[in-house]
N, CA, C and O atoms as a DFTB+ gen file, in Angstrom:
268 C
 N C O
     1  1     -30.086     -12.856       7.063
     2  2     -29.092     -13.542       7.857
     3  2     -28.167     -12.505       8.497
     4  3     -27.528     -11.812       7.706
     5  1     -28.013     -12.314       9.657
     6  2     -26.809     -11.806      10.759
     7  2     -25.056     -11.829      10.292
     8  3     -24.211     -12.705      10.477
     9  1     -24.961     -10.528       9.649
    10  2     -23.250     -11.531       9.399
    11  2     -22.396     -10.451      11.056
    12  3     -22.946      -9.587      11.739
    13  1     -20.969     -11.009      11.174
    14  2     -20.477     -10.395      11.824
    15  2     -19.685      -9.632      11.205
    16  3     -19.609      -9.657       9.977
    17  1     -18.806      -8.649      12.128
    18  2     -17.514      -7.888      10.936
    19  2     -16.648      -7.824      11.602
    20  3     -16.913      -7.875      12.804
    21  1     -14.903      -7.652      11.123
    22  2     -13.745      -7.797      12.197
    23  2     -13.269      -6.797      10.935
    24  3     -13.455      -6.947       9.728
    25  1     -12.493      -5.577      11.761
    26  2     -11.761      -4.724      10.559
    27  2     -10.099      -5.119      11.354
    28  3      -9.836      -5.022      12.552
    29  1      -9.410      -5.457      10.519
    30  2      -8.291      -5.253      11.243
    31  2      -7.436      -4.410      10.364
    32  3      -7.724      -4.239       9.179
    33  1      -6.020      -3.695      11.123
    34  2      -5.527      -2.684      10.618
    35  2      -4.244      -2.599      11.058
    36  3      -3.987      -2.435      12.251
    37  1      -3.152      -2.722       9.951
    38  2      -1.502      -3.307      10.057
    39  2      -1.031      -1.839       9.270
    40  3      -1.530      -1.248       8.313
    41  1       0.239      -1.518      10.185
    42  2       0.661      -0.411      10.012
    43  2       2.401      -0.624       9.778
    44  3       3.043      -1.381      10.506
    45  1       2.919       0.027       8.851
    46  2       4.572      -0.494       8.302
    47  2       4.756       0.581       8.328
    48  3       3.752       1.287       8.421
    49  1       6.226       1.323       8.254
    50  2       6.795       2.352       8.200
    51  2       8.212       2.413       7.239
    52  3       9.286       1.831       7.395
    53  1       7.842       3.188       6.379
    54  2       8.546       3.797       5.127
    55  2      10.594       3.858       5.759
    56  3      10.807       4.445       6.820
    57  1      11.379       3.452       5.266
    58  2      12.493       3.530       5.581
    59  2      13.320       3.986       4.746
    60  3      13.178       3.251       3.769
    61  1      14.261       4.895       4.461
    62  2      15.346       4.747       3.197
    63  2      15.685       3.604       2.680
    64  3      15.784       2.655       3.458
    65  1      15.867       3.459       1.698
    66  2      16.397       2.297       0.623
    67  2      16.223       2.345      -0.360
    68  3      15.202       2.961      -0.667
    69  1      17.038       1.772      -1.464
    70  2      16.735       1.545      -2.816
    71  2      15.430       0.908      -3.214
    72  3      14.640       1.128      -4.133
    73  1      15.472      -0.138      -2.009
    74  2      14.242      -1.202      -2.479
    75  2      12.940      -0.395      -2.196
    76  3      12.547       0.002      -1.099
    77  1      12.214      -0.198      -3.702
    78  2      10.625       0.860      -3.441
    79  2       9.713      -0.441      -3.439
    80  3       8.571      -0.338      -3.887
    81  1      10.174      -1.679      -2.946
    82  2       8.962      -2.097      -2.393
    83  2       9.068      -3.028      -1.323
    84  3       8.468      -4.103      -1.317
    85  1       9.920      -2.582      -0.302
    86  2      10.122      -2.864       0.723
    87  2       8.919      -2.944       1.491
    88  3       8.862      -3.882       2.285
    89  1       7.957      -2.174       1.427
    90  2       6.817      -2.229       2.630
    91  2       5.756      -3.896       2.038
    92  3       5.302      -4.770       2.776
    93  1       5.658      -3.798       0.418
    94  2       5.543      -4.986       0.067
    95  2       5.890      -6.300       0.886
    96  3       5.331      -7.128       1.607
    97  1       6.892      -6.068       0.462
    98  2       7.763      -7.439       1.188
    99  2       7.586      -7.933       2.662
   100  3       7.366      -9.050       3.131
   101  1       7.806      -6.400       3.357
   102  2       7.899      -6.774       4.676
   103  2       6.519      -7.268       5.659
   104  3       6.518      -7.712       6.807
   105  1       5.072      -6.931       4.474
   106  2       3.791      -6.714       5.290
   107  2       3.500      -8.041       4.745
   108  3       3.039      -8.745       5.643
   109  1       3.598      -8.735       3.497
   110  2       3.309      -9.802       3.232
   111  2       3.188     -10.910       3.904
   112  3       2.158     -11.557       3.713
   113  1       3.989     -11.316       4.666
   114  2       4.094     -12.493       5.564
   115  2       2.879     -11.898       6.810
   116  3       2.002     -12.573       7.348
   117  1       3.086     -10.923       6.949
   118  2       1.864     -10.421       8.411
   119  2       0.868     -10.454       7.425
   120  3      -0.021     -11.229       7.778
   121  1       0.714     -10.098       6.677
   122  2      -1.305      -9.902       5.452
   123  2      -1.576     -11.584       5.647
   124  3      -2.584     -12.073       6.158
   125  1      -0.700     -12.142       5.239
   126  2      -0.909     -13.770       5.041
   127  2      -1.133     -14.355       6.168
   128  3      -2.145     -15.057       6.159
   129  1      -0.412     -14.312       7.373
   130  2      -0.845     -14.850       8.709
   131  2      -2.380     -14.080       9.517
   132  3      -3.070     -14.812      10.227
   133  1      -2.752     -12.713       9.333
   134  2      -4.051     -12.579       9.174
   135  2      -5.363     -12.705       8.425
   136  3      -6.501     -12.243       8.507
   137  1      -4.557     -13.699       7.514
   138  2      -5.884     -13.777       6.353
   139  2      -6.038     -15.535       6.616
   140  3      -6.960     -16.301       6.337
   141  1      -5.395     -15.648       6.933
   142  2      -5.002     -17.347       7.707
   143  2      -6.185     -17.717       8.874
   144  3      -7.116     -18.520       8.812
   145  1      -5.717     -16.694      10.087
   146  2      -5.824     -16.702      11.108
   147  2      -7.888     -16.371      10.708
   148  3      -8.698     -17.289      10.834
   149  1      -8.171     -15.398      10.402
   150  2      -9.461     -14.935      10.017
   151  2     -10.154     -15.686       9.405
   152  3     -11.371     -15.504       9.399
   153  1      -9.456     -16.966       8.572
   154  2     -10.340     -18.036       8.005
   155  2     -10.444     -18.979       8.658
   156  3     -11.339     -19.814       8.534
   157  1      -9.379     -19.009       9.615
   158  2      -9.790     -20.460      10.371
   159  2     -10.955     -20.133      11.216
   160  3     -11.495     -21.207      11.480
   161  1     -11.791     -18.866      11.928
   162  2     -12.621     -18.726      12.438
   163  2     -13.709     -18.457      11.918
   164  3     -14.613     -17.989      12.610
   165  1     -13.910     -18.752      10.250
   166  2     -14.542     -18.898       9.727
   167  2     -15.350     -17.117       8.957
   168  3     -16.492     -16.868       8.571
   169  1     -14.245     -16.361       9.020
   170  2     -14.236     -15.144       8.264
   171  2     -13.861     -15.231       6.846
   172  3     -12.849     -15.865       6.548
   173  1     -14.309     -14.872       6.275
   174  2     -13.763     -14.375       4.768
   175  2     -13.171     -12.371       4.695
   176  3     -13.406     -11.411       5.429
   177  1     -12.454     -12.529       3.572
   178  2     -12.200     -11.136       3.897
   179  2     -13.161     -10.358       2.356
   180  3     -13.536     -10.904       1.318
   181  1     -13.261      -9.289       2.704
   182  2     -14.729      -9.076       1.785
   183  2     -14.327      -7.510       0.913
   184  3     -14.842      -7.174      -0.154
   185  1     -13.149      -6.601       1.791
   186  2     -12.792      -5.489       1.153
   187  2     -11.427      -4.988       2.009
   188  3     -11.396      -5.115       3.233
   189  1     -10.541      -4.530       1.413
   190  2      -9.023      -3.878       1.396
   191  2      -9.452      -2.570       1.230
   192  3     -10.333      -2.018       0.570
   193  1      -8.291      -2.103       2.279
   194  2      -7.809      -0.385       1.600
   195  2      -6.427       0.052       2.551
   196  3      -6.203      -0.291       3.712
   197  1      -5.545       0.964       1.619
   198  2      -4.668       1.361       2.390
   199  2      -4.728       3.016       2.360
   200  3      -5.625       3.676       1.836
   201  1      -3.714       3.461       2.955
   202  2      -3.700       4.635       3.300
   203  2      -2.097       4.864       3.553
   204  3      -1.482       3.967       4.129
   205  1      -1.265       6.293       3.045
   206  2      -0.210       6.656       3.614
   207  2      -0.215       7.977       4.360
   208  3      -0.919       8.831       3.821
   209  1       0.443       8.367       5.540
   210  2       0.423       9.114       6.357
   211  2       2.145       9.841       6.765
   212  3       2.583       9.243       7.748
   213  1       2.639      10.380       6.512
   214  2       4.122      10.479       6.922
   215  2       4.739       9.158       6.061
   216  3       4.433       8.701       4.960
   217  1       5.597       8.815       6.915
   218  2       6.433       7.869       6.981
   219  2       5.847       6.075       6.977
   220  3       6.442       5.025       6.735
   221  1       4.204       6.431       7.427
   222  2       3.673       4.945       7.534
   223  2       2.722       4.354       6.769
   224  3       1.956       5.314       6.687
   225  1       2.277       3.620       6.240
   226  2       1.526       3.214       5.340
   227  2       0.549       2.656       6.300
   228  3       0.930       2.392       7.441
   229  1      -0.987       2.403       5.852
   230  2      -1.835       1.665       7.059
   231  2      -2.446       0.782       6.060
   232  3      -2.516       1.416       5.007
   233  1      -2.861      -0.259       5.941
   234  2      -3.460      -1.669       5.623
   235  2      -4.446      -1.705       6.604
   236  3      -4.315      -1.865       7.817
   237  1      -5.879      -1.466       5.648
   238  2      -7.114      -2.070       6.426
   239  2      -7.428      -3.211       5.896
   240  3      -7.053      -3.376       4.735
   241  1      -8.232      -4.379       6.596
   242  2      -8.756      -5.511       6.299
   243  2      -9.759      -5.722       6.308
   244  3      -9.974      -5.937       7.501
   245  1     -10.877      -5.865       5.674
   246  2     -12.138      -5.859       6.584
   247  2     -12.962      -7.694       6.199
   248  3     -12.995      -8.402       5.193
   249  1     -13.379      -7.800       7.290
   250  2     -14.001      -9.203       7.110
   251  2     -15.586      -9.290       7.487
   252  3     -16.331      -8.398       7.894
   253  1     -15.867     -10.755       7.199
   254  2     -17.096     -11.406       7.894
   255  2     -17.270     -12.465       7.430
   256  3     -16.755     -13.076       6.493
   257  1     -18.358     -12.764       8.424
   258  2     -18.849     -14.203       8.391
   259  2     -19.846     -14.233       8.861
   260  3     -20.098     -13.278       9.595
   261  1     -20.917     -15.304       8.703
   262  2     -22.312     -15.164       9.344
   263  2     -22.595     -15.362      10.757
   264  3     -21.822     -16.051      11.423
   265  1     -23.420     -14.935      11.180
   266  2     -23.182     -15.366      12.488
   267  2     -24.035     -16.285      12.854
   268  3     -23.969     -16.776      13.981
């Protein structure tokens, strides 16, 4: 069977603060509206990974669905 794949990739940036899990917080509501958005077109999401770089953290997504 044919599946398709969609990687998507959300990027936050590290700020001063007490709060050490600010990037938590702030990416949550965006992770959730793309994991939303990716199921209504009939994707599942199949593997995560992040990455930090400087100041920014990167969130990969990776999906599919059959085609």
């Amino acid at each position: 069977m044919k599946k398709e794949y969609k990687l998507e990739s959300l990027i936050y940036y590290s700020k001063l603060t007490l709060d050490k899990e600010h990037i938590v917080k702030a990416s949550a509501a965006d992770i959730q509206a793309k994991l939303d958005e990716y199921a209504a077109q009939g994707y599942r999401l199949v593997s995560t990974d992040a990455t930090d770089f400087g100041f920014a953290v990167y969130f990969y997504l990776y999906f599919e669905r059959d085609a």
